[in-house]
VOBA-1610 file (N, C-alpha, C; in pm, whole numbers, padded with zeros to 5 digits, always signed):
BEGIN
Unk+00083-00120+00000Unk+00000+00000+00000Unk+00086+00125+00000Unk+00026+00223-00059Unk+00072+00359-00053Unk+00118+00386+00080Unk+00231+00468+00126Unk+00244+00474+00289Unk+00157+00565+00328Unk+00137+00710+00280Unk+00052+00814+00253Unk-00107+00756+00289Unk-00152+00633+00177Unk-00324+00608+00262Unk-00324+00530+00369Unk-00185+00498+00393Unk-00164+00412+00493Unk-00185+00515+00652Unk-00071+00632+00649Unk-00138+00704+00758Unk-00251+00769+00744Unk-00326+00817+00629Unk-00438+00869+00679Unk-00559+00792+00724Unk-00539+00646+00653Unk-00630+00570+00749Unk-00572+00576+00888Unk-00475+00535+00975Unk-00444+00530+01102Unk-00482+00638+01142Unk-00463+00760+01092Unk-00477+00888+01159Unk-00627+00926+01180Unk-00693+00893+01015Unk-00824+00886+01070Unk-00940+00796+01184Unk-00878+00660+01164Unk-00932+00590+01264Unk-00899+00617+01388Unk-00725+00645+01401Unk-00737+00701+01582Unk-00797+00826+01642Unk-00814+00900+01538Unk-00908+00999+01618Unk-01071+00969+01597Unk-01122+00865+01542Unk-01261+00827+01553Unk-01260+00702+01681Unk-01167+00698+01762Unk-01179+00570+01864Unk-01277+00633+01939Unk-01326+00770+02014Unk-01444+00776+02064Unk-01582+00684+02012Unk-01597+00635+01870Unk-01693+00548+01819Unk-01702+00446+01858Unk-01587+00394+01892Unk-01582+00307+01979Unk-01572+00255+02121Unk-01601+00378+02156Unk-01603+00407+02305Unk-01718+00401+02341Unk-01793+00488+02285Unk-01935+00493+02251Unk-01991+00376+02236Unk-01969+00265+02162Unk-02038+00128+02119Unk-02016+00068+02282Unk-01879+00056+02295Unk-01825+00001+02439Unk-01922+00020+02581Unk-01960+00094+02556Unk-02052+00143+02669Unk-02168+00051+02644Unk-02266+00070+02549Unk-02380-00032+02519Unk-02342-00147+02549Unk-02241-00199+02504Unk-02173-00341+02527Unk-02191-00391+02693Unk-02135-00302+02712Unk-02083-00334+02924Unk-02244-00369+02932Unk-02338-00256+02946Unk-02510-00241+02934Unk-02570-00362+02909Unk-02534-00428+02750Unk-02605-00492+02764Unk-02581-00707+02767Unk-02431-00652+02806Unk-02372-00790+02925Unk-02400-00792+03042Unk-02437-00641+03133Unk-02495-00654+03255Unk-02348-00619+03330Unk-02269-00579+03287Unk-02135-00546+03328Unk-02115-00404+03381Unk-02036-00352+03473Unk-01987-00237+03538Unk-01867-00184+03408Unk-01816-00317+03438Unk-01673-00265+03367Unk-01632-00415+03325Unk-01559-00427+03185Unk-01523-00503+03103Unk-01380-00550+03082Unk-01367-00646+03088Unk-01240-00660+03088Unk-01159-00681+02960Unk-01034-00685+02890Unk-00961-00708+02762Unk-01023-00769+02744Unk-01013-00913+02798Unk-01046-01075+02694Unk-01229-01071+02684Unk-01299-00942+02687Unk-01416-00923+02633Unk-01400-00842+02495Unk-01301-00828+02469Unk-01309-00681+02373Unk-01376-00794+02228Unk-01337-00918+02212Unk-01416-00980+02089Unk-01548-01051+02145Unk-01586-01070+02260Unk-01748-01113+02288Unk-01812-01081+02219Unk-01922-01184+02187Unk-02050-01128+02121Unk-02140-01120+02208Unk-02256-01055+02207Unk-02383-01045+02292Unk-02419-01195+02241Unk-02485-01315+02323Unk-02519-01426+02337Unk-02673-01435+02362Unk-02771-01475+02281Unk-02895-01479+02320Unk-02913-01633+02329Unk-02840-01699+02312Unk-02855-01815+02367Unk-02880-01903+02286Unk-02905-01886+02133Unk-02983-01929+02056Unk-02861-02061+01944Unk-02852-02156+01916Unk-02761-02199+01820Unk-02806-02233+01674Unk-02789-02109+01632Unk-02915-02101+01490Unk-02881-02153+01400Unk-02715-02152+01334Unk-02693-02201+01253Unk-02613-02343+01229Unk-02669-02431+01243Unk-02570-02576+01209Unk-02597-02558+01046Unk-02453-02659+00986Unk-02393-02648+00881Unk-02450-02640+00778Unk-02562-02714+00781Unk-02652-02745+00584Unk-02706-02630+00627Unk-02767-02508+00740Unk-02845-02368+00736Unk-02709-02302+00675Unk-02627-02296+00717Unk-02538-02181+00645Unk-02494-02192+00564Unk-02497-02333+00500Unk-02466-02297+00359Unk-02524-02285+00296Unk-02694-02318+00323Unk-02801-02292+00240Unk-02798-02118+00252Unk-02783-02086+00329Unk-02817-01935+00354Unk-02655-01870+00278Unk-02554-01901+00284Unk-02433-01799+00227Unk-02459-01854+00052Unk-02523-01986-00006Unk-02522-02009-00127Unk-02639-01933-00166Unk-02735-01924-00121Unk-02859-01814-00124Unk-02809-01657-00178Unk-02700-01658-00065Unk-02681-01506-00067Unk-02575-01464-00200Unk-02495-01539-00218Unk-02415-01584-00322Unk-02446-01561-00437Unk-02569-01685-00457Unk-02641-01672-00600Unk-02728-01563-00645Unk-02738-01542-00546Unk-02843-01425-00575Unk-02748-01321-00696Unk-02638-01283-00632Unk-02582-01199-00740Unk-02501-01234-00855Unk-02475-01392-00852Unk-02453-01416-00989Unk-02429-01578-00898Unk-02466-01663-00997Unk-02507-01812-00989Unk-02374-01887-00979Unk-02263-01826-01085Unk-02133-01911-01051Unk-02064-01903-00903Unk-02124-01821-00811Unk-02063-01814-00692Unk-02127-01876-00587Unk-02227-01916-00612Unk-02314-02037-00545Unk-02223-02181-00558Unk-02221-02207-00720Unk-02165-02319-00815Unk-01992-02343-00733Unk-01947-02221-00712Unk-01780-02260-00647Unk-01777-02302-00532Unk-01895-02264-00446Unk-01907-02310-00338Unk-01951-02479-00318Unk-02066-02479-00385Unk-02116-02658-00416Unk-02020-02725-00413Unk-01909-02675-00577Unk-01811-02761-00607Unk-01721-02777-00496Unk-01681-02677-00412Unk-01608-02721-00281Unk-01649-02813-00181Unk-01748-02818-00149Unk-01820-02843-00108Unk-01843-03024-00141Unk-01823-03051-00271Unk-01877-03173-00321Unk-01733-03259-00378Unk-01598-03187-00340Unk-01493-03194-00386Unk-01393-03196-00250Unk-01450-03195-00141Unk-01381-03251-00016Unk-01320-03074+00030Unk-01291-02959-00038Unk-01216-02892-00010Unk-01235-02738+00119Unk-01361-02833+00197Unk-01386-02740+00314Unk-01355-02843+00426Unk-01299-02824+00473Unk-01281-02908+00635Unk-01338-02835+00743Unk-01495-02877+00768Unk-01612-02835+00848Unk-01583-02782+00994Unk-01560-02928+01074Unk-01540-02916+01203Unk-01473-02892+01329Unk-01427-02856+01406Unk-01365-02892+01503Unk-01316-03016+01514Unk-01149-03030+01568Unk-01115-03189+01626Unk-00991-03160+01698Unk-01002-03246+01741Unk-00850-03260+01843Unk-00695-03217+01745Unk-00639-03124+01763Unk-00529-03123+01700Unk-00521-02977+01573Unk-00619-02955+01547Unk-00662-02905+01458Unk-00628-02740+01526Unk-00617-02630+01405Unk-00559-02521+01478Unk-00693-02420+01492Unk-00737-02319+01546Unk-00848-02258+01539Unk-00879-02119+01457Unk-00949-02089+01452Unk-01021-01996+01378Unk-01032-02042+01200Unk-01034-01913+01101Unk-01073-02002+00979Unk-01016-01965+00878Unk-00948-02031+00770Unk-00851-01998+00713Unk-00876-02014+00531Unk-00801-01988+00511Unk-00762-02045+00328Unk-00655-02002+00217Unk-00669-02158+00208Unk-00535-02173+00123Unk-00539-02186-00046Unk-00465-02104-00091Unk-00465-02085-00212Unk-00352-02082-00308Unk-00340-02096-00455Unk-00232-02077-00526Unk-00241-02122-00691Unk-00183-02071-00768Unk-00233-02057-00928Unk-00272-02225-00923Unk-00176-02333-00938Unk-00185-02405-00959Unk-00233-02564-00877Unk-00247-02483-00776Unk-00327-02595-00711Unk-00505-02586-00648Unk-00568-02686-00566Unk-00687-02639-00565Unk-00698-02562-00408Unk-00798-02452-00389Unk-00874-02357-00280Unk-00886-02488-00184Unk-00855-02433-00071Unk-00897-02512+00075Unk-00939-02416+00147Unk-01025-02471+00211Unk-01095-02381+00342Unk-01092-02427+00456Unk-01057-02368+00574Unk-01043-02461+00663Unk-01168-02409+00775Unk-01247-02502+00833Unk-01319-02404+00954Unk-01338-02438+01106Unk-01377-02394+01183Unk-01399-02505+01304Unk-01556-02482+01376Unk-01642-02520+01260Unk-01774-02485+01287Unk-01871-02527+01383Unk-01924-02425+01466Unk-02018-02472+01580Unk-02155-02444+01625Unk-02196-02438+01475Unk-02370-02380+01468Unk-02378-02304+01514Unk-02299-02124+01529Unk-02323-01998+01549Unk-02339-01946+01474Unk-02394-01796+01475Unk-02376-01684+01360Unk-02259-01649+01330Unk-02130-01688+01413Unk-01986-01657+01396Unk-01934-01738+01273Unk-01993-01903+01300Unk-01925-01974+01207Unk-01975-01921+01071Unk-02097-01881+01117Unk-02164-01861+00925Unk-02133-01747+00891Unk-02063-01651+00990Unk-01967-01502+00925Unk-01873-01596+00865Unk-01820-01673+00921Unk-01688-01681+00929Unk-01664-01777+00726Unk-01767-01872+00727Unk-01800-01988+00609Unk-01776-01808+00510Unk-01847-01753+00497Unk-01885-01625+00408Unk-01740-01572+00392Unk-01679-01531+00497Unk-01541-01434+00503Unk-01458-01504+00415Unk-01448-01684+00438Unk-01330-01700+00422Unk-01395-01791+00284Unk-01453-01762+00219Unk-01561-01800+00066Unk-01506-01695-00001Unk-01498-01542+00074Unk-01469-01408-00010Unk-01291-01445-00057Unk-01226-01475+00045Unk-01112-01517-00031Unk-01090-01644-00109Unk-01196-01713-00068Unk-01188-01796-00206Unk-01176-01761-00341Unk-01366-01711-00322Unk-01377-01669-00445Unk-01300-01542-00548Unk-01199-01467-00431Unk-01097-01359-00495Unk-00999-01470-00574Unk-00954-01556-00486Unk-00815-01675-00559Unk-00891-01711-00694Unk-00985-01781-00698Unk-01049-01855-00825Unk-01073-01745-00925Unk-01114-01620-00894Unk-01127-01552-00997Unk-00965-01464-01026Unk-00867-01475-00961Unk-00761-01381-00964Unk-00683-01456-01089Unk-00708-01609-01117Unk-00671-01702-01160Unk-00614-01701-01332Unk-00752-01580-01368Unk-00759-01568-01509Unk-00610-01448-01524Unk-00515-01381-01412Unk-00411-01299-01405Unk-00300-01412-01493Unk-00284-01517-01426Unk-00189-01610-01458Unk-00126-01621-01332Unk+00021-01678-01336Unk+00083-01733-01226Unk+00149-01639-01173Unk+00189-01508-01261Unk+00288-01414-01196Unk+00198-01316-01135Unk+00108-01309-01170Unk-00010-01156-01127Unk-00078-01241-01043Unk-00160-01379-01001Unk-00305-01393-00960Unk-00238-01343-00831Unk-00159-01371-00772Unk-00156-01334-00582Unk-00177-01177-00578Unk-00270-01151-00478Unk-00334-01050-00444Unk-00261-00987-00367Unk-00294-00870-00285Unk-00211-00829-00185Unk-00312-00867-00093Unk-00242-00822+00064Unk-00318-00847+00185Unk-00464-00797+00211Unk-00436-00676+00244Unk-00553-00548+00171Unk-00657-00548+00112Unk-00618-00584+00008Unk-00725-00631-00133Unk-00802-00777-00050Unk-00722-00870-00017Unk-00774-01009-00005Unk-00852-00975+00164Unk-00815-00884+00219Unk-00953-00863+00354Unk-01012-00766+00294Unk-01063-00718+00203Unk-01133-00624+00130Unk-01239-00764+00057Unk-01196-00837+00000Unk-01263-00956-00070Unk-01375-01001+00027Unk-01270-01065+00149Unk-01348-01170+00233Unk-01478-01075+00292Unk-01416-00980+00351Unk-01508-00849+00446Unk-01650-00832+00392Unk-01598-00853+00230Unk-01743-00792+00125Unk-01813-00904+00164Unk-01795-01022+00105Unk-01857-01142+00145Unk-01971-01158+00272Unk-01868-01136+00340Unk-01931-01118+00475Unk-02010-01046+00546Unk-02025-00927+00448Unk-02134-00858+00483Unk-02206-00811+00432Unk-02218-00903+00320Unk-02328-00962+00231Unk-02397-01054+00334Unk-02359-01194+00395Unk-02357-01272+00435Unk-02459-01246+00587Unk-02421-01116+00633Unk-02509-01065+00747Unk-02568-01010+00732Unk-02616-00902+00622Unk-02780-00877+00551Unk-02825-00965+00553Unk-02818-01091+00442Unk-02873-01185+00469Unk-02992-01199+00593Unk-02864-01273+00668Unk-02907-01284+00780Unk-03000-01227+00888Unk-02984-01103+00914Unk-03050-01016+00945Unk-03186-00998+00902Unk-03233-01003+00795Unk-03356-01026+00706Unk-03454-01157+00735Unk-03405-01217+00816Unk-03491-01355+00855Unk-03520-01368+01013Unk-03492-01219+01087Unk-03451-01263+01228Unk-03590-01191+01281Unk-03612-01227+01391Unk-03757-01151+01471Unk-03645-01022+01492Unk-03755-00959+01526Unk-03708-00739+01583Unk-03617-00811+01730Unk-03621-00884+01802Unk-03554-00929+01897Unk-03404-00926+01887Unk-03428-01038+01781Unk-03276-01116+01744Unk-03196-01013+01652Unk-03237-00934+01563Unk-03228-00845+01499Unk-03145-00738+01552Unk-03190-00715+01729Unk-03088-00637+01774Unk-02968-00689+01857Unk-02963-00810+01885Unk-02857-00879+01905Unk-02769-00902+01765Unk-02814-00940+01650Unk-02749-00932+01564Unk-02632-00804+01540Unk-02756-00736+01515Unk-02679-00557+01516Unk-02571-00541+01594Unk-02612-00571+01704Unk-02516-00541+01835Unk-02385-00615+01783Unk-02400-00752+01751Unk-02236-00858+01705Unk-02218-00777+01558Unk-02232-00721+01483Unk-02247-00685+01361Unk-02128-00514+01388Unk-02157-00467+01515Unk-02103-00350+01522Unk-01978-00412+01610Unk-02005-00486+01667Unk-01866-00514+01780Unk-01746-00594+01691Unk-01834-00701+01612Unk-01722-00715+01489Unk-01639-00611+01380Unk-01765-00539+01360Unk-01638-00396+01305Unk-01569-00309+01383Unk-01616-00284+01526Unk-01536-00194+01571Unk-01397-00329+01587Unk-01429-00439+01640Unk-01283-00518+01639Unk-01230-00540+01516Unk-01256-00508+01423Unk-01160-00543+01279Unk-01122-00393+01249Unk-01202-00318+01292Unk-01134-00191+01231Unk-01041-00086+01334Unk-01112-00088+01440Unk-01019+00004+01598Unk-00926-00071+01643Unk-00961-00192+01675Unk-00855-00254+01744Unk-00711-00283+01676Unk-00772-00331+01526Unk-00649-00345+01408Unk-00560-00211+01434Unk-00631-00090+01411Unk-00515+00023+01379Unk-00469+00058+01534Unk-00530+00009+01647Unk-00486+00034+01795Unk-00358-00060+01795Unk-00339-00166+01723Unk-00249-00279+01707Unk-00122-00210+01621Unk-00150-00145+01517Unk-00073-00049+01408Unk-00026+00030+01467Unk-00071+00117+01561Unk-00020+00215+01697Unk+00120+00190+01785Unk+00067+00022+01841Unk+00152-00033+01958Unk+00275-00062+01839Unk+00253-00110+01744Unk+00345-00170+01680Unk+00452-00046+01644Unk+00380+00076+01602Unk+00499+00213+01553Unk+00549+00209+01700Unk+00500+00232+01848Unk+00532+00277+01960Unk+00639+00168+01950Unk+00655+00053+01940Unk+00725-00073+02005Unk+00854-00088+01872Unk+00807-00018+01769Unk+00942-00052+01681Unk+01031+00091+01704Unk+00942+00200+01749Unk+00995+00338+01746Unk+01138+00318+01895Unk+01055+00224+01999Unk+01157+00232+02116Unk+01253+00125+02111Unk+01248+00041+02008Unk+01363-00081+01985Unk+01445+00067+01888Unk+01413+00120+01871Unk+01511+00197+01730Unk+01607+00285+01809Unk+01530+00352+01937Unk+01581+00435+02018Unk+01652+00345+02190Unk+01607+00265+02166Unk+01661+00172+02303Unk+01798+00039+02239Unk+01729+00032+02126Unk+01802-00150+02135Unk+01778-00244+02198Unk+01672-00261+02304Unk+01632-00389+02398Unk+01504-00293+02423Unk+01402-00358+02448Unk+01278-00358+02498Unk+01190-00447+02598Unk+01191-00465+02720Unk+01192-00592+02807Unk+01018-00650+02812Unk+01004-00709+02804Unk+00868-00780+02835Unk+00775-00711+02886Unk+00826-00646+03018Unk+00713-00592+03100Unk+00674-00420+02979Unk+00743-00403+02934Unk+00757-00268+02848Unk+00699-00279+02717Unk+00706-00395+02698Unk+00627-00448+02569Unk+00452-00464+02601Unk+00465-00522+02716Unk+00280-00525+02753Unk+00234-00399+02808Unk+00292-00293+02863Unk+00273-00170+02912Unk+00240-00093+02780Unk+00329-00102+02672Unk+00267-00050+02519Unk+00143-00093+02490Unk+00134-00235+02496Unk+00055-00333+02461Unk-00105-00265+02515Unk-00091-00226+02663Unk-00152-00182+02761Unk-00246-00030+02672Unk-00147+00074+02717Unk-00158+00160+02651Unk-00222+00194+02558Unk-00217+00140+02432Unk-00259+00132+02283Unk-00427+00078+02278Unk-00427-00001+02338Unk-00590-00118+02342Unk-00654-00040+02445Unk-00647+00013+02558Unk-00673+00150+02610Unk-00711+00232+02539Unk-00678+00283+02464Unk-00689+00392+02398Unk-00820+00371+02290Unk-00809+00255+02257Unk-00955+00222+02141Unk-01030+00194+02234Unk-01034+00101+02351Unk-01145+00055+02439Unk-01218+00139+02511Unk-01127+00246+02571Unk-01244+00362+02630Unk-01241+00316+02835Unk-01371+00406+02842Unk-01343+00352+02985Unk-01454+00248+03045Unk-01496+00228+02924Unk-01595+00062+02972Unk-01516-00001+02992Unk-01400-00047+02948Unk-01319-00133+03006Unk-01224-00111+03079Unk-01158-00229+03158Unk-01087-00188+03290Unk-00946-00291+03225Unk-00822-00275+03216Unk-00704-00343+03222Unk-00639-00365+03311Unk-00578-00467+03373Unk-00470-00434+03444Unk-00385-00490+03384Unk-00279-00475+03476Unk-00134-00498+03384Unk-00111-00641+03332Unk-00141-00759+03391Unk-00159-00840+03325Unk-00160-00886+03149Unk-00278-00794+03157Unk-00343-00847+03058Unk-00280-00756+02921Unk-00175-00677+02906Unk-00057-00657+02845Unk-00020-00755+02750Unk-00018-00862+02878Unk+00112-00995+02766Unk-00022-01047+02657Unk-00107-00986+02650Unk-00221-01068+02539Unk-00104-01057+02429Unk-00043-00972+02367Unk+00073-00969+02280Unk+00122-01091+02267Unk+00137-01146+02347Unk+00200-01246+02297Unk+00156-01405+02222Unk+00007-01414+02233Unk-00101-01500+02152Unk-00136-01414+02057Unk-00126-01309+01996Unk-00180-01250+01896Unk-00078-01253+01775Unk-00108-01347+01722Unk+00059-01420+01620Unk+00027-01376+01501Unk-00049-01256+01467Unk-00052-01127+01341Unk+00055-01054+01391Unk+00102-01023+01476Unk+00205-00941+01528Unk+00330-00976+01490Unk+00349-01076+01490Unk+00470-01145+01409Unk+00478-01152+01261Unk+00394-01106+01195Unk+00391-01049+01039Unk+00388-00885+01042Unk+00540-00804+01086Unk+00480-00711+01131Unk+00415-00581+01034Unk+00338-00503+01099Unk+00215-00420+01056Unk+00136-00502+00934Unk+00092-00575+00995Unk-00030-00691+00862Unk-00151-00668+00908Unk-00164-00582+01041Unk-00292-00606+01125Unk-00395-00479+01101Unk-00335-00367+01006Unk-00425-00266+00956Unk-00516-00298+00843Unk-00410-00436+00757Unk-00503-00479+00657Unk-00651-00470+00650Unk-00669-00552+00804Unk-00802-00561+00836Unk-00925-00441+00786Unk-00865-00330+00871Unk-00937-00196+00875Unk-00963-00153+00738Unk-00837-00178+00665Unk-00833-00117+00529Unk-00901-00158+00490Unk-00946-00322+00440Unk-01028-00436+00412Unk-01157-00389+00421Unk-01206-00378+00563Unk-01300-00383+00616Unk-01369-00225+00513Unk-01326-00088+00573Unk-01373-00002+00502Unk-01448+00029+00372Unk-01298-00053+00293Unk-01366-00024+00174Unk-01414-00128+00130Unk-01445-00234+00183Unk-01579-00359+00153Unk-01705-00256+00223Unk-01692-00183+00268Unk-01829-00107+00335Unk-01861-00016+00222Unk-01734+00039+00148Unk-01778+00137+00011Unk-01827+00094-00108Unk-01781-00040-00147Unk-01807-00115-00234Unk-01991-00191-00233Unk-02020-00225-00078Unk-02119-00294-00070Unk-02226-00142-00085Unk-02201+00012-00012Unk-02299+00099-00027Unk-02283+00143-00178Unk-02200+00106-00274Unk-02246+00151-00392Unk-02302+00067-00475Unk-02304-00083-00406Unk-02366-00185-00499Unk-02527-00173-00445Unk-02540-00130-00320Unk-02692-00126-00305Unk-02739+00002-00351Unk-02697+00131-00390Unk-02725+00197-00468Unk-02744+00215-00605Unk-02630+00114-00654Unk-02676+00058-00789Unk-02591-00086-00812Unk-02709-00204-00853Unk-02674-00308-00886Unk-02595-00316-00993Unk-02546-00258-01103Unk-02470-00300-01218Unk-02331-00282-01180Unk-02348-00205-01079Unk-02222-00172-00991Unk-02109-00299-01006Unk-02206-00421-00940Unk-02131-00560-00917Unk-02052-00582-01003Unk-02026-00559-01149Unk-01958-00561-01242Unk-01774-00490-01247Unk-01835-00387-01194Unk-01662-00334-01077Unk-01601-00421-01035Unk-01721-00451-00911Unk-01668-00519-00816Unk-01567-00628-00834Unk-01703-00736-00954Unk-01591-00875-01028Unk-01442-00843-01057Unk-01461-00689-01146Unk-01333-00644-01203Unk-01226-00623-01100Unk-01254-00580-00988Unk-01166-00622-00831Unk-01109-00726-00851Unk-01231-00832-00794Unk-01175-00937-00764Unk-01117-01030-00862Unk-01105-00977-00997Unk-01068-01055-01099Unk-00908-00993-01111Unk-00862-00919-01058Unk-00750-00827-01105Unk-00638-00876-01018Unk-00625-00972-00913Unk-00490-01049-00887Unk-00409-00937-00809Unk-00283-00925-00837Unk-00203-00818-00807Unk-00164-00739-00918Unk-00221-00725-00958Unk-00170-00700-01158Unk-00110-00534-01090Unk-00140-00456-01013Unk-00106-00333-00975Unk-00133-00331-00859Unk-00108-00161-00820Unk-00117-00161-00618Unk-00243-00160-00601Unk-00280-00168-00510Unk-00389-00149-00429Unk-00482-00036-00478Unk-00416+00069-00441Unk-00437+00209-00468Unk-00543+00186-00611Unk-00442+00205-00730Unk-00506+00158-00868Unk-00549+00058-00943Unk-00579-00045-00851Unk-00704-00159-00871Unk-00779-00100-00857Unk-00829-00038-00701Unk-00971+00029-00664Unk-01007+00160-00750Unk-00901+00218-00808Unk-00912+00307-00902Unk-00988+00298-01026Unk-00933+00196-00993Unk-00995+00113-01195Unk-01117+00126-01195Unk-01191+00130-01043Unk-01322+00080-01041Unk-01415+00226-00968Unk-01397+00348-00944Unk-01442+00435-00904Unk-01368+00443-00759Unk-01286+00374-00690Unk-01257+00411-00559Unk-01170+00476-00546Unk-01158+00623-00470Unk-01028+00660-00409Unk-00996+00660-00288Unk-00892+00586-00269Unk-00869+00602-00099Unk-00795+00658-00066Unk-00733+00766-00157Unk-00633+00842-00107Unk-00649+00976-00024Unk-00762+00964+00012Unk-00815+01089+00113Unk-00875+01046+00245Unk-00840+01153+00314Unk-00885+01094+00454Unk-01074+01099+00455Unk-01141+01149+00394Unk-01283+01165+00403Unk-01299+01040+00319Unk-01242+00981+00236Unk-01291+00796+00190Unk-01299+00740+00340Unk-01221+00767+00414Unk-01206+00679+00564Unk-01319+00716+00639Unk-01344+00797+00623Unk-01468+00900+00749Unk-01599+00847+00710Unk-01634+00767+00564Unk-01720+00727+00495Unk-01799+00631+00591Unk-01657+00540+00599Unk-01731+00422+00685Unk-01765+00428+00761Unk-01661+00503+00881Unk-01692+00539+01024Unk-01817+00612+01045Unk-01880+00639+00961Unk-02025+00755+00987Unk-02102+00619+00954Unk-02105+00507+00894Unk-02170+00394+00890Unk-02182+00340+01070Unk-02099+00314+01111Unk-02099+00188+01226Unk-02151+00304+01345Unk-02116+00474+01292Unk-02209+00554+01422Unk-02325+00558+01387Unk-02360+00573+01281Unk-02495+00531+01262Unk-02591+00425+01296Unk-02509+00300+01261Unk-02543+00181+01365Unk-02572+00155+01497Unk-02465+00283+01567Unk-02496+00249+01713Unk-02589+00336+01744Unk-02598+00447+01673Unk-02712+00542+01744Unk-02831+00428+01672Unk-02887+00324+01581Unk-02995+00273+01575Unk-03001+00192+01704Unk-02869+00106+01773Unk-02879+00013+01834Unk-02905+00131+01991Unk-02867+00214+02023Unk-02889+00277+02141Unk-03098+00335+02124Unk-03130+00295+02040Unk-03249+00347+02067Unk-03353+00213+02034Unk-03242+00147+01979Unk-03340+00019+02005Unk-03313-00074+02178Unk-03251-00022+02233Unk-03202-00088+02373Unk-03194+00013+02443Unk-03274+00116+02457Unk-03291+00232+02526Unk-03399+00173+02654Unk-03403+00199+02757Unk-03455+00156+02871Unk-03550+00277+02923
//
């Protein structure tokens, strides 16, 4: 990526972390909580419900799929009917959900599915990078690999496609529990990512100026930074610092803004496809374009500029919008 849209996203997202301060509060509210601790910052609100086991979500993400063009239903089947999703949970197996790709061999998906609305984000997210690999394909062997960016820009879209959907079938109840996981998942892919982008300049800036950086100084950054997006619904203590050290994106270092970047402009892409459907035709042209160029002028190709800080402000007026619906739908 450009370094240039690179800080004005950071710059813009760290001064929108009040949005997420703001959400944070509803959160504590409506866990029944005073004060929240780190290892809540990815909770979902839990209604108790286990809605989706496996043949619902794929009926529901191939639904959502086909709807906008039939071969993306069809890639899924064929995976599907071709061994190349590995469904469940098992002993040994590593967690969360992945995929593997490359010109010449076939898409794997990996998942560890447990009849939630998470797993059936998750089937959708990691379908979006599928379906970016299979179509990047027609680049050839030197162009199809994508960049990072682009490929959480892919999955993100997917995925929130995947929770319209969803959302559209739920009682006014569930609807605002939805909402509620719907905003806490973006504020964690998008605040926390560039709160992560933060610790990481702070922590490479004092190895540059120190030469040694000791453990306890590393989680005190660590500290610091996730503070700063979380607000004062939540409470840290020092402890909970060393989370750094299970968060093994950190070890690819600065890979963890991708997210945000991703995330955004799958939010620009999806509000101009519901403003106009022929739109989708861009979109393909995205996901058909590999690495053939940067980032920057892929999305170019297709009406996007992200080289301004008000492309960034776009989204963020999305997820406040969200919460002011969700604060008046859980208003007491």
């Amino acid at each position: 990526n450009d370094p240039g849209v690179v800080d004005n996203l950071v710059k813009t997202v760290t001064r929108s972390f009040p949005i997420a301060h703001r959400f944070n509060r509803i959160k504590a509210r409506l866990l029944g909580q005073k004060k929240l601790r780190y290892y809540d910052n990815r909770l979902s609100i839990n209604d108790g419900a286990a809605a989706y086991p496996f043949n619902k979500t794929v009926s529901l993400v191939e639904d959502t799929f086909g709807k906008i063009d039939s071969k993306y239903a069809d890639i899924l089947e064929s995976f599907l009917g071709n061994g190349q999703i590995d469904v469940f949970p098992r002993t040994g197996k590593a967690g969360g959900g992945y995929c593997s790709s490359s010109y010449d061999a076939p898409t794997f998906i990996l998942l560890n599915h447990v009849d939630n609305a998470d797993s059936m984000h998750t089937l959708a997210h990691e379908m979006g990078h599928a379906l970016h690999s299979e179509l990047s394909r027609r680049e050839g062997p030197l162009y199809c690999g994508y960049s990072t960016s682009l490929a959480e820009t892919a999955s993100t879209l997917f995925e929130g496609l995947a929770q319209e959907a969803e959302m559209e079938g739920l009682s006014p109840a569930r609807q605002i529990v939805a909402l509620a996981n719907k905003i806490n998942s973006e504020i964690t892919t998008i605040f926390r990512s560039i709160a992560c982008f933060n610790f990481e300049s702070d922590l490479h800036s004092e190895i540059r100026s120190t030469g040694f950086v000791p453990k306890e100084r590393i989680a005190a950054l660590h500290n610091k930074n996730m503070q700063a997006y979380l607000g004062d619904a939540f409470e840290l203590l020092p402890d909970d610092g060393y989370f750094f050290v299970a968060w093994i994106h950190i070890r690819r270092f600065f890979y963890v803004y991708s997210y945000a970047y991703g995330m955004l402009v799958s939010k620009a892409l999806l509000r101009r496809y519901k403003q106009d459907k022929s739109f989708w035709t861009k979109i393909e042209q995205f996901l058909s374009a590999g690495g053939k160029d940067s980032p920057e002028n892929i999305l170019k190709e297709i009406g996007i500029d992200v080289s301004k800080p008000s492309f960034w402000k776009e989204g963020l007026k999305e997820i406040e919008d969200d919460i002011e619906k969700l604060e008046k739908l859980t208003k007491k």
